[in-house]
Every structure is written in structure tokens, then in C-alpha cells.
PyMOL Python script that loads the backbone (N, CA, C, O; Angstrom):
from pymol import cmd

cmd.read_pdbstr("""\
ATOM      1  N   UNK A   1      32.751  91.800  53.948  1.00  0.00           N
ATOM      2  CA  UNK A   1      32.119  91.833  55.250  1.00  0.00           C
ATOM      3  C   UNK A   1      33.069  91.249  56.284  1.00  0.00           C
ATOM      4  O   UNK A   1      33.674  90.189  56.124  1.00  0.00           O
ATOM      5  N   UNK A   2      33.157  92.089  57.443  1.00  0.00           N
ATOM      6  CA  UNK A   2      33.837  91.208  58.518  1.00  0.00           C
ATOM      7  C   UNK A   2      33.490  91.651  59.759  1.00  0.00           C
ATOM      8  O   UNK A   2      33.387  92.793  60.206  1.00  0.00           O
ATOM      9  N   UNK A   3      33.249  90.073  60.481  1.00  0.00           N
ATOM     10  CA  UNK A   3      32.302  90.034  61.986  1.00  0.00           C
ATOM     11  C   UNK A   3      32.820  89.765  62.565  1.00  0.00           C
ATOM     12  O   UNK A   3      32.423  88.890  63.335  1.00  0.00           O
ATOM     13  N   UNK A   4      33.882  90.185  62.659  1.00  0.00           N
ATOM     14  CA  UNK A   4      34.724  89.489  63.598  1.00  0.00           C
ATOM     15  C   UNK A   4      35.298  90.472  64.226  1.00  0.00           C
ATOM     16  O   UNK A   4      36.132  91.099  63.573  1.00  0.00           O
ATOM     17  N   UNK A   5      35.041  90.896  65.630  1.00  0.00           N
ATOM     18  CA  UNK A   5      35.124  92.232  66.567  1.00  0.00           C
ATOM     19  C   UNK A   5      36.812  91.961  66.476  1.00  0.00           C
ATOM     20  O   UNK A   5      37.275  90.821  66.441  1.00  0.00           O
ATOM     21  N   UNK A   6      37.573  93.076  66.445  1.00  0.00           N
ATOM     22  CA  UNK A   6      38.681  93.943  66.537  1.00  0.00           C
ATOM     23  C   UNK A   6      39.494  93.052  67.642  1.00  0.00           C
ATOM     24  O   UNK A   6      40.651  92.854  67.272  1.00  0.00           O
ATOM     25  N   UNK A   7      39.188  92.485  68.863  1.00  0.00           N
ATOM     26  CA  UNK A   7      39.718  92.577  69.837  1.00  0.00           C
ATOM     27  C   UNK A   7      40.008  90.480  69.479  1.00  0.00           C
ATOM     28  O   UNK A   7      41.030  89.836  69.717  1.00  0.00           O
ATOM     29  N   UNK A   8      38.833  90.030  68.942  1.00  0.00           N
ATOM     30  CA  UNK A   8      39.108  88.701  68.329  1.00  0.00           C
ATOM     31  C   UNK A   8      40.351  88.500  67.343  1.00  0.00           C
ATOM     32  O   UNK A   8      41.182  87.603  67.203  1.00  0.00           O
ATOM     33  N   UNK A   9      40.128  89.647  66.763  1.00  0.00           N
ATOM     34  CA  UNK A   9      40.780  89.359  65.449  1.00  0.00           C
ATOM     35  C   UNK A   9      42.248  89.585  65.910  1.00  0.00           C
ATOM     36  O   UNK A   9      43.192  89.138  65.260  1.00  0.00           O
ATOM     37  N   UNK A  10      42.395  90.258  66.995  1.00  0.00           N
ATOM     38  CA  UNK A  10      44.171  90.544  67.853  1.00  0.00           C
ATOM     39  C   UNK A  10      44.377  89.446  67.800  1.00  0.00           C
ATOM     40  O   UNK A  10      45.158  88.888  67.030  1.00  0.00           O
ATOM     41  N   UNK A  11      43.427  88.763  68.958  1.00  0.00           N
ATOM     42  CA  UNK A  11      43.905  87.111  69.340  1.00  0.00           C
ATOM     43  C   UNK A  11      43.928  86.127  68.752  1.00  0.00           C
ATOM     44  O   UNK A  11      44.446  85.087  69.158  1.00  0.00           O
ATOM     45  N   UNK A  12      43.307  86.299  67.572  1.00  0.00           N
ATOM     46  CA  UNK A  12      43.268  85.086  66.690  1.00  0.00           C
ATOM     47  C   UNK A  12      44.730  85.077  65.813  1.00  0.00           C
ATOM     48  O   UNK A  12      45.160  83.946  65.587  1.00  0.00           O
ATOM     49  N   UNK A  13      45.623  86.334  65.242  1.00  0.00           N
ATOM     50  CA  UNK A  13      46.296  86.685  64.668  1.00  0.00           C
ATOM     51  C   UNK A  13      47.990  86.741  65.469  1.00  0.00           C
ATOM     52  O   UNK A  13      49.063  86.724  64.866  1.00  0.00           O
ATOM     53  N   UNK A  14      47.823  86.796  66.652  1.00  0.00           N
ATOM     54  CA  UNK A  14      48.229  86.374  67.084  1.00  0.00           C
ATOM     55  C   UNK A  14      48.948  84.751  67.798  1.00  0.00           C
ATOM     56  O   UNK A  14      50.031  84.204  68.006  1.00  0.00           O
ATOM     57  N   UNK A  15      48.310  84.656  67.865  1.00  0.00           N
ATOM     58  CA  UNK A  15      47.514  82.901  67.839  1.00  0.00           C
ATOM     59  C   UNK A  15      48.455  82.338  66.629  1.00  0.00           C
ATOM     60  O   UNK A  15      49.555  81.815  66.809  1.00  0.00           O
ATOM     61  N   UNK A  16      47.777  82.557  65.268  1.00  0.00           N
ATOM     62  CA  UNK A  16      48.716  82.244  63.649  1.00  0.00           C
ATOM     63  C   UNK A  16      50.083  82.836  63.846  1.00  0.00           C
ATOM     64  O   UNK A  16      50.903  82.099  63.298  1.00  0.00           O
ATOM     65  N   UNK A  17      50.708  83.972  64.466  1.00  0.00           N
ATOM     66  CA  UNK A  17      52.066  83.836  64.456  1.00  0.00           C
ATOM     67  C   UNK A  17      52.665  82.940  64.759  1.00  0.00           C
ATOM     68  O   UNK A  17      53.445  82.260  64.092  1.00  0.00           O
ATOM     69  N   UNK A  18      52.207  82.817  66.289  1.00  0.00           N
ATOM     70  CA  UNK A  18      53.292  81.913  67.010  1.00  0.00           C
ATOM     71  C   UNK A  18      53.202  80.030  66.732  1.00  0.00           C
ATOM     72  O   UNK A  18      53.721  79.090  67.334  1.00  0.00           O
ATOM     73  N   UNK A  19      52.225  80.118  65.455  1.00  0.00           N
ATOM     74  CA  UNK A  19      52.513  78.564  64.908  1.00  0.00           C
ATOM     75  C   UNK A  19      53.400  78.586  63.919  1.00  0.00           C
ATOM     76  O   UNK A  19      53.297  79.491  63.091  1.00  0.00           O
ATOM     77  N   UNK A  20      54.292  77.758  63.808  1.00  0.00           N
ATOM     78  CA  UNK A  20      55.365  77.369  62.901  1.00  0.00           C
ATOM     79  C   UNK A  20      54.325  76.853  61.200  1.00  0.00           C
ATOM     80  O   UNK A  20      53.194  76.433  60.953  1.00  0.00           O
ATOM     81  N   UNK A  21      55.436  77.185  60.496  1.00  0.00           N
ATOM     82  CA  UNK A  21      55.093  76.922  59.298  1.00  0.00           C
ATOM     83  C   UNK A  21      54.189  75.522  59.003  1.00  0.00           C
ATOM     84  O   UNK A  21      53.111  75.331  58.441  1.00  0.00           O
ATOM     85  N   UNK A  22      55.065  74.740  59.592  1.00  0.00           N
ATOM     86  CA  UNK A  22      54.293  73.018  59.356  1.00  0.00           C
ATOM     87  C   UNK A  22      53.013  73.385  60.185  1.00  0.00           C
ATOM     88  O   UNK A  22      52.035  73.394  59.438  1.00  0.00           O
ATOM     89  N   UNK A  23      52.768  73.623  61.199  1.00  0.00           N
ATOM     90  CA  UNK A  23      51.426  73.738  62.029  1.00  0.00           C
ATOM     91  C   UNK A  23      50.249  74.391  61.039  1.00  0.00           C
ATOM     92  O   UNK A  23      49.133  73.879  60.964  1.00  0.00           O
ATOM     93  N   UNK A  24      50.556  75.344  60.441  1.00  0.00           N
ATOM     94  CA  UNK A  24      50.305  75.917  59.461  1.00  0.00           C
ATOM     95  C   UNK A  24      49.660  75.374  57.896  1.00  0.00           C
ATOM     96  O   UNK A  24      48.918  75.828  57.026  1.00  0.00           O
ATOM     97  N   UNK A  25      50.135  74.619  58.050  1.00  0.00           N
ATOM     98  CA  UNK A  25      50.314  73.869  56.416  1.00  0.00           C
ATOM     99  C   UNK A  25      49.244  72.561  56.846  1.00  0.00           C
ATOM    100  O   UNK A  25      48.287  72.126  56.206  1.00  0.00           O
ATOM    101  N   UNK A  26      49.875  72.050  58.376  1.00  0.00           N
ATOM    102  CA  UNK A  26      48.744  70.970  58.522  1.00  0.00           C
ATOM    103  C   UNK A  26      47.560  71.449  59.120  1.00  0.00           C
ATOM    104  O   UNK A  26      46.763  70.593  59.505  1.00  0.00           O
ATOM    105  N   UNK A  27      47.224  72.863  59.308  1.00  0.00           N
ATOM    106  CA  UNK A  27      45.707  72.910  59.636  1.00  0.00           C
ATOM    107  C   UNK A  27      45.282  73.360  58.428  1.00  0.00           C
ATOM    108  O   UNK A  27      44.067  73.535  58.512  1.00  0.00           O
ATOM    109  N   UNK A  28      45.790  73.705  57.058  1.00  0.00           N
ATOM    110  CA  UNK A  28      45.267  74.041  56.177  1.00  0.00           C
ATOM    111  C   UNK A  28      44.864  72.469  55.268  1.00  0.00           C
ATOM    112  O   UNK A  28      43.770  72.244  54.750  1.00  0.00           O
ATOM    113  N   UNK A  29      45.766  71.757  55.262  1.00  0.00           N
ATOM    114  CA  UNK A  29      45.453  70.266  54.295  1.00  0.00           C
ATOM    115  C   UNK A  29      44.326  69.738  55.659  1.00  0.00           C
ATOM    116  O   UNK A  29      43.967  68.567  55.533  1.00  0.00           O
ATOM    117  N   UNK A  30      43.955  70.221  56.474  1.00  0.00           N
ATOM    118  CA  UNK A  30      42.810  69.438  57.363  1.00  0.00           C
ATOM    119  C   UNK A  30      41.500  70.240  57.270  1.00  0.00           C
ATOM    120  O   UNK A  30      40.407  69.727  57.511  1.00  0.00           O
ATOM    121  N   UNK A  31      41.674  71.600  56.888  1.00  0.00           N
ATOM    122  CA  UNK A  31      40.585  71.978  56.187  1.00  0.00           C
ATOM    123  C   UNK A  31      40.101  71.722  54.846  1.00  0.00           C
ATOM    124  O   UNK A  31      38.966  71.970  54.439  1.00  0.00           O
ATOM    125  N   UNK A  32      40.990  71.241  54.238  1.00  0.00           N
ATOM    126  CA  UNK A  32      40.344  70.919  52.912  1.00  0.00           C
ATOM    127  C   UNK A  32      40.421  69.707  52.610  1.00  0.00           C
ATOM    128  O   UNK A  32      40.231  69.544  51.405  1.00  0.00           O
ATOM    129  N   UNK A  33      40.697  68.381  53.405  1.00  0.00           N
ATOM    130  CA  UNK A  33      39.880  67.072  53.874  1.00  0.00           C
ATOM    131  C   UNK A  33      38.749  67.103  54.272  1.00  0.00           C
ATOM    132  O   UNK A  33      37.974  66.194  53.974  1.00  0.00           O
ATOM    133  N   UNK A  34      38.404  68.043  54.962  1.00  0.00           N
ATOM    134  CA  UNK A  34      36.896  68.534  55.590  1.00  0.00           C
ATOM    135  C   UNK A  34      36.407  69.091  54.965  1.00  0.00           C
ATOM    136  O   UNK A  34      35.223  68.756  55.006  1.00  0.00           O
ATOM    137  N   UNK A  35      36.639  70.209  53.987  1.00  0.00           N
ATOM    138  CA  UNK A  35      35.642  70.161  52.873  1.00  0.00           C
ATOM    139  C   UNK A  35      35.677  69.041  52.019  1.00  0.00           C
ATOM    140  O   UNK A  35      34.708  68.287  51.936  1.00  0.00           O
ATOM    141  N   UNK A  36      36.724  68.869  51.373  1.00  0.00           N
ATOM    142  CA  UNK A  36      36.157  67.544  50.418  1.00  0.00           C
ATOM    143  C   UNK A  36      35.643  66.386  50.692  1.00  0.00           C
ATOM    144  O   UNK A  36      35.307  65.440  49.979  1.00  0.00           O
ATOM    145  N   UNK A  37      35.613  66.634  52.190  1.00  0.00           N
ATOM    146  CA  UNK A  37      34.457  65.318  53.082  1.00  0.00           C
ATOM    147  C   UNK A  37      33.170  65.869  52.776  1.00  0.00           C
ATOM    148  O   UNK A  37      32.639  65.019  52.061  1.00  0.00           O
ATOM    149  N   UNK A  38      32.498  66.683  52.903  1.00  0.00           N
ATOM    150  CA  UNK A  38      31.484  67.654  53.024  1.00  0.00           C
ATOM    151  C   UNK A  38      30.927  67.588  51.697  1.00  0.00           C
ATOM    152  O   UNK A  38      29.730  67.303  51.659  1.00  0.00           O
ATOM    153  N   UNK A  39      31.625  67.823  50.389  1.00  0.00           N
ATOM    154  CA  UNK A  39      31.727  67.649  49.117  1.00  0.00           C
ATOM    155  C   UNK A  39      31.242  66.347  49.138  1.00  0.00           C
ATOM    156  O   UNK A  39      30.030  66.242  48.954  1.00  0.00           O
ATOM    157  N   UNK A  40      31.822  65.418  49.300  1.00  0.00           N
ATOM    158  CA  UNK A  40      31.937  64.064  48.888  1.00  0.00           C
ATOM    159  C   UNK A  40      30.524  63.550  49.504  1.00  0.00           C
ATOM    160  O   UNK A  40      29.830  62.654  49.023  1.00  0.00           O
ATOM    161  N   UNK A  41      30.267  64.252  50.585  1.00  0.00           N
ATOM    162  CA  UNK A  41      29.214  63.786  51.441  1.00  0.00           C
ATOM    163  C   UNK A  41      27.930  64.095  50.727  1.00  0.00           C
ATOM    164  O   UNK A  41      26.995  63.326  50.503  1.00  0.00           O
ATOM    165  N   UNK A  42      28.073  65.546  50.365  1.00  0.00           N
ATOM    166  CA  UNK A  42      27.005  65.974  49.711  1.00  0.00           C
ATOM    167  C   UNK A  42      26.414  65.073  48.326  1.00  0.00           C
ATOM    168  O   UNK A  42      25.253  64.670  48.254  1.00  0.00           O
ATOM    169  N   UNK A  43      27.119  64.924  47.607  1.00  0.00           N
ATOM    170  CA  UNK A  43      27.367  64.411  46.248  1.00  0.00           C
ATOM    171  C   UNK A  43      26.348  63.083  46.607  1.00  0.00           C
ATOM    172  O   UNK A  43      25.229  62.962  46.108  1.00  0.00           O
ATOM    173  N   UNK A  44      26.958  62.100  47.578  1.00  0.00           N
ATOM    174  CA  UNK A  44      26.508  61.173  47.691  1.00  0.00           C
ATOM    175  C   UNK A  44      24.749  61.216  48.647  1.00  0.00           C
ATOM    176  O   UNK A  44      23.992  60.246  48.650  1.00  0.00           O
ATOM    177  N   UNK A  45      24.560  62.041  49.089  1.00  0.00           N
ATOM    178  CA  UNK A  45      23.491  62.045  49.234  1.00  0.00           C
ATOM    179  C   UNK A  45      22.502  62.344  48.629  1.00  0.00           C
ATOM    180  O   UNK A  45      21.358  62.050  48.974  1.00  0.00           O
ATOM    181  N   UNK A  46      22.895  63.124  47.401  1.00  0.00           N
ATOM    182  CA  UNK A  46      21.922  63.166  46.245  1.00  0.00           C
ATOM    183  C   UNK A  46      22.107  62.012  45.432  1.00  0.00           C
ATOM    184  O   UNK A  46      21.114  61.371  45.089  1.00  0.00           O
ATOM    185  N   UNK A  47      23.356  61.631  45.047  1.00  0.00           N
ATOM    186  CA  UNK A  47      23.103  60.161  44.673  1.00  0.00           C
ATOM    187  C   UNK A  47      24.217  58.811  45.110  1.00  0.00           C
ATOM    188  O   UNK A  47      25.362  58.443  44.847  1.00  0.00           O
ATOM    189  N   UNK A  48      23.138  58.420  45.874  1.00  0.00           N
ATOM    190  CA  UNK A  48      23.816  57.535  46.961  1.00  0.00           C
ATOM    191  C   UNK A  48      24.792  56.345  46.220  1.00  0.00           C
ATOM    192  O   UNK A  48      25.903  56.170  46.722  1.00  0.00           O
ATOM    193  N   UNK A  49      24.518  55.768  45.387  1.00  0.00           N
ATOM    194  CA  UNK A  49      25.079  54.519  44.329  1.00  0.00           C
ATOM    195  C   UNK A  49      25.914  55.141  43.455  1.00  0.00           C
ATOM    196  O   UNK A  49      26.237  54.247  42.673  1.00  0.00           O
ATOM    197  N   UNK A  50      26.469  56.174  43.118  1.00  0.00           N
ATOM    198  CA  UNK A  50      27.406  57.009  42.545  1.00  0.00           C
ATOM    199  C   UNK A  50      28.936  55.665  42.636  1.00  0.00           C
ATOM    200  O   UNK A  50      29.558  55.321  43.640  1.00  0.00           O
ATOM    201  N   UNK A  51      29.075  55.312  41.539  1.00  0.00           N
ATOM    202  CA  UNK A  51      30.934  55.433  41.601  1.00  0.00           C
ATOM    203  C   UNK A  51      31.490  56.127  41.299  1.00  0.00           C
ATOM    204  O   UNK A  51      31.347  57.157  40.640  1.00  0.00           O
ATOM    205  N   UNK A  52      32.778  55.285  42.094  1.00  0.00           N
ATOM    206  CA  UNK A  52      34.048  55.948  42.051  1.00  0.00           C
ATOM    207  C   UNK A  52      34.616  57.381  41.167  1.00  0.00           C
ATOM    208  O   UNK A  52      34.909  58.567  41.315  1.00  0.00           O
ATOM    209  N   UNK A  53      34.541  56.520  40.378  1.00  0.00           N
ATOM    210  CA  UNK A  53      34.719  57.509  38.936  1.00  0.00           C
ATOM    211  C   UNK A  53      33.396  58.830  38.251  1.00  0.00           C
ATOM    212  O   UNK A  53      33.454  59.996  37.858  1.00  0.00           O
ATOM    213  N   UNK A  54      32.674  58.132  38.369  1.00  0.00           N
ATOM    214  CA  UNK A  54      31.077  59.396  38.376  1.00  0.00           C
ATOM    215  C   UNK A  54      31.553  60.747  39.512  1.00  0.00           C
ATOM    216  O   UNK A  54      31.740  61.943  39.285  1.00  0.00           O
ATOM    217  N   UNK A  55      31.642  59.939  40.790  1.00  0.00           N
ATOM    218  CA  UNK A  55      32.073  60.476  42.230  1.00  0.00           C
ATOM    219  C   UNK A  55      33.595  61.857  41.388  1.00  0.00           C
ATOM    220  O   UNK A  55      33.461  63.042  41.080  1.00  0.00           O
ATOM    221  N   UNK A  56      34.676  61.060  41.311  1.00  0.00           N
ATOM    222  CA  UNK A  56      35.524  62.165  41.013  1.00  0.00           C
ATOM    223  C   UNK A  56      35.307  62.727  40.220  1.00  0.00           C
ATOM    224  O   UNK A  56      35.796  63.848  40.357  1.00  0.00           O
ATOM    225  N   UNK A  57      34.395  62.522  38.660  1.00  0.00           N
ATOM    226  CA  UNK A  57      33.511  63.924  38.164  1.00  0.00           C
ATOM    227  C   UNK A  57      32.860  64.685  39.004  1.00  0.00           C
ATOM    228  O   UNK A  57      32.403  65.810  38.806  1.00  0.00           O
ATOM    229  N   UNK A  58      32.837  64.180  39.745  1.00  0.00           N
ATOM    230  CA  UNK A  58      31.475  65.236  40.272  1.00  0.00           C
ATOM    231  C   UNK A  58      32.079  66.412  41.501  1.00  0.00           C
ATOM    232  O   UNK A  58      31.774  67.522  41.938  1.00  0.00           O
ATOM    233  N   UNK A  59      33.043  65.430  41.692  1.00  0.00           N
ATOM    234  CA  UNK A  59      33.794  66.301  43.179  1.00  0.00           C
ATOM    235  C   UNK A  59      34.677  67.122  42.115  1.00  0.00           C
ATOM    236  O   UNK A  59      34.485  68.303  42.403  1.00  0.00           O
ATOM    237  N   UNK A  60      35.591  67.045  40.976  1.00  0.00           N
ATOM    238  CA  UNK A  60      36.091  67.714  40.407  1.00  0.00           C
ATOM    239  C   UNK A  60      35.191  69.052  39.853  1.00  0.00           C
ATOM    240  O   UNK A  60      35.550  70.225  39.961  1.00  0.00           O
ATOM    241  N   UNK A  61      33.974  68.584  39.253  1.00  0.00           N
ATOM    242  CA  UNK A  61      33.249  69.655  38.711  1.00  0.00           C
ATOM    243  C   UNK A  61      32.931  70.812  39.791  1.00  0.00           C
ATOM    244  O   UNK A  61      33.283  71.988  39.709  1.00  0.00           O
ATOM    245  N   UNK A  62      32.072  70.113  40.978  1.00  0.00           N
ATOM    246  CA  UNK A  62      31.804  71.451  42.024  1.00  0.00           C
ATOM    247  C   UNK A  62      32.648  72.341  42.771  1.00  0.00           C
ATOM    248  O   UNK A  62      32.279  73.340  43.389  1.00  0.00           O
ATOM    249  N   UNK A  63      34.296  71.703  42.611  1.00  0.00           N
ATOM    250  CA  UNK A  63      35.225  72.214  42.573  1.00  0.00           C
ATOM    251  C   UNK A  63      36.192  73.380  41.672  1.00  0.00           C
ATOM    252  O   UNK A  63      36.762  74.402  42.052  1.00  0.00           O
ATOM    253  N   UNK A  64      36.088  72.710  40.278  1.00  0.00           N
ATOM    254  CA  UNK A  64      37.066  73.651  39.582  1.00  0.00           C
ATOM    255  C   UNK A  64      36.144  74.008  38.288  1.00  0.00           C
ATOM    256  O   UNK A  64      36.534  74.578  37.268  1.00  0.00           O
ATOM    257  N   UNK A  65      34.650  73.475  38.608  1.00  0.00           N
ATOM    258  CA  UNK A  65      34.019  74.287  36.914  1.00  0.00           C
ATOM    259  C   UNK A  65      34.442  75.067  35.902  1.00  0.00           C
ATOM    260  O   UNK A  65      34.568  74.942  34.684  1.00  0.00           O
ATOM    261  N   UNK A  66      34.682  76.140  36.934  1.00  0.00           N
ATOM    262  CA  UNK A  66      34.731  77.572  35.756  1.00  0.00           C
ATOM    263  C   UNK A  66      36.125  77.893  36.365  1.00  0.00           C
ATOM    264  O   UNK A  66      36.446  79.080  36.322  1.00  0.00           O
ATOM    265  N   UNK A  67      37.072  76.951  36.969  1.00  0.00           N
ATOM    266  CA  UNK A  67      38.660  77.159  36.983  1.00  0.00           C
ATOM    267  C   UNK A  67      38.929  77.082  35.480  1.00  0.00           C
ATOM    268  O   UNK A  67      39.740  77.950  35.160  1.00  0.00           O
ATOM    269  N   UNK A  68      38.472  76.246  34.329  1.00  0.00           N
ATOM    270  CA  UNK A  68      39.364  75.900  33.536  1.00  0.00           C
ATOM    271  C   UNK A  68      38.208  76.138  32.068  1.00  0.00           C
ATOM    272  O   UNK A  68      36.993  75.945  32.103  1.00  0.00           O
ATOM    273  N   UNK A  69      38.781  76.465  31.213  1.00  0.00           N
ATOM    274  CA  UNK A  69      38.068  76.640  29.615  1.00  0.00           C
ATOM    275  C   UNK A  69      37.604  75.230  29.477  1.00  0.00           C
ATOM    276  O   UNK A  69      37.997  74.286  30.163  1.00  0.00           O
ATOM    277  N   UNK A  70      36.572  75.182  28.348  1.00  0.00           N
ATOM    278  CA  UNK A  70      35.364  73.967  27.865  1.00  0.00           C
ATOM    279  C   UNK A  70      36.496  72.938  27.479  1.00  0.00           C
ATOM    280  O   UNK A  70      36.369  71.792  27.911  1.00  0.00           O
ATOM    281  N   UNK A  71      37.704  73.278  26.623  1.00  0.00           N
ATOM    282  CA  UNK A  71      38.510  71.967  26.586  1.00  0.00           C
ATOM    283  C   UNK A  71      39.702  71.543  27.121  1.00  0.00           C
ATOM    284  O   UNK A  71      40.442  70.721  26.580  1.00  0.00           O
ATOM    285  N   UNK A  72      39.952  72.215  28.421  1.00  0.00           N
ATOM    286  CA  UNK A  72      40.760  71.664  29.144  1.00  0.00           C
ATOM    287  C   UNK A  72      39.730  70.662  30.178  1.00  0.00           C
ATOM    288  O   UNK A  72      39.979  69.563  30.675  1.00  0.00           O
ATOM    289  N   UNK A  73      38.342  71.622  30.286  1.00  0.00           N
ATOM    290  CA  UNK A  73      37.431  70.761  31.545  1.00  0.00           C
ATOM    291  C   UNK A  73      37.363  69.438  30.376  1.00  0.00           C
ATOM    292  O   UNK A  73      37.565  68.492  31.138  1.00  0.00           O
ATOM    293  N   UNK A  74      37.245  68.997  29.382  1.00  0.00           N
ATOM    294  CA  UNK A  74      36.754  67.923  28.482  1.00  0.00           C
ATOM    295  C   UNK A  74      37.910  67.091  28.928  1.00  0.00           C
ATOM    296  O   UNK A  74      37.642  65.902  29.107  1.00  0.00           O
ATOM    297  N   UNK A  75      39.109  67.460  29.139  1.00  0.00           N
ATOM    298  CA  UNK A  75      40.518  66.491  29.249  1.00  0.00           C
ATOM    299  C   UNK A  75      40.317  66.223  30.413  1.00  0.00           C
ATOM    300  O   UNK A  75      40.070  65.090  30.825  1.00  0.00           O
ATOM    301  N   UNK A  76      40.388  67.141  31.032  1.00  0.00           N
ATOM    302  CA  UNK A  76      40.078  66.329  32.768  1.00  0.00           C
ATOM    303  C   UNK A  76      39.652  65.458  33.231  1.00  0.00           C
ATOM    304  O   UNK A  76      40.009  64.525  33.949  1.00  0.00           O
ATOM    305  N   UNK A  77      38.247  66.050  32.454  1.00  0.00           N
ATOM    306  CA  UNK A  77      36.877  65.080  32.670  1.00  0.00           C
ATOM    307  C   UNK A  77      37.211  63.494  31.988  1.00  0.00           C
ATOM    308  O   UNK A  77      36.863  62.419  32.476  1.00  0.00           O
ATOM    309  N   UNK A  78      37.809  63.662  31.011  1.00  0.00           N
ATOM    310  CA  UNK A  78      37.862  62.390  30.500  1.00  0.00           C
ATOM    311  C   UNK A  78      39.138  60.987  31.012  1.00  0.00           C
ATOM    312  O   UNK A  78      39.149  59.756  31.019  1.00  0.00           O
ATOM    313  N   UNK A  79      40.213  62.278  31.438  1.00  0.00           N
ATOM    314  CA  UNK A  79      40.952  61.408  32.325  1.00  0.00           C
ATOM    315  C   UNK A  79      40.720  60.979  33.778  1.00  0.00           C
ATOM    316  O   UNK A  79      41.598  60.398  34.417  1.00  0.00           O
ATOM    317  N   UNK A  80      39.682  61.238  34.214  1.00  0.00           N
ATOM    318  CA  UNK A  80      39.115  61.236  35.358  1.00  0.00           C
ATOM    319  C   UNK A  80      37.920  59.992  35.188  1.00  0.00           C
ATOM    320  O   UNK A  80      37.424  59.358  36.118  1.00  0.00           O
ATOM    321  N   UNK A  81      37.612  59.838  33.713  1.00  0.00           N
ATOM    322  CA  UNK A  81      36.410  59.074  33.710  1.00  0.00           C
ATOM    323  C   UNK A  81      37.002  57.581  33.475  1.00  0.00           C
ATOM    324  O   UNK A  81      36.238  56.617  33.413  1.00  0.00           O
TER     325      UNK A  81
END
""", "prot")
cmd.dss("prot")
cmd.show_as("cartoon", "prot")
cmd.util.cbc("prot")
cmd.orient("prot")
């Protein structure tokens, strides 16, 4: 699907050329601080007293679940715990 009228999508694409690579790179690591704020946020509002370590299970899981087979997620998980 895409909603994004023809005449936006010039200017927006335009727009991404004329930023340099680094400009580039740092609006992408600032989108995904902002999701994993969002993540992190979420997590904790279902359970507010969560540590640290519970916390990076949990942000890892809603993240890479079904990135990885049952025993690589077991290694993760456990070096994470």
C-alpha cells in the first residue's frame, strides 16, 4: 500500500538525496532510539517493576522472536539473563 500522493513522494526523495551519508545514518539510529523508547515504554507499562535484565528479555523478544531458531533464541536469552 502507498499513500503517499506522487507529488510528496518527489519532495520527500528529493529531500533524502541532498543529505549526506552521515545525515542519513543519524536520522536512522534516531529512529530506532524512538522505537526502542516506545518498546521499552510499552513493556514497562504492562509491567511497571520489571528489571533490568527481565526488561532486556523482553525488549529482545518483541524484537527478534522469530529472527532466530528455538536454540539460538535459548543462548541469547540466557546471556541476556
Amino acid at each position: 500500500m502507498n499513500d503517499t500522493s506522487p507529488m510528496a513522494g518527489k519532495v520527500f526523495n528529493e529531500m533524502m538525496r541532498k543529505k549526506s551519508g552521515v545525515e542519513k545514518m543519524l536520522m536512522g539510529a534516531s529512529m530506532f532510539d524512538s522505537a526502542r523508547a516506545i518498546s521499552r515504554a510499552v513493556i514497562l507499562e504492562k509491567n511497571p517493576d520489571l528489571p533490568p535484565d527481565k526488561l532486556r528479555v523482553e525488549l529482545f523478544l518483541s524484537w527478534y522472536k522469530e529472527d532466530f531458531d528455538e536454540e539460538s533464541r535459548k543462548r541469547i536469552l540466557d546471556a541476556l539473563s
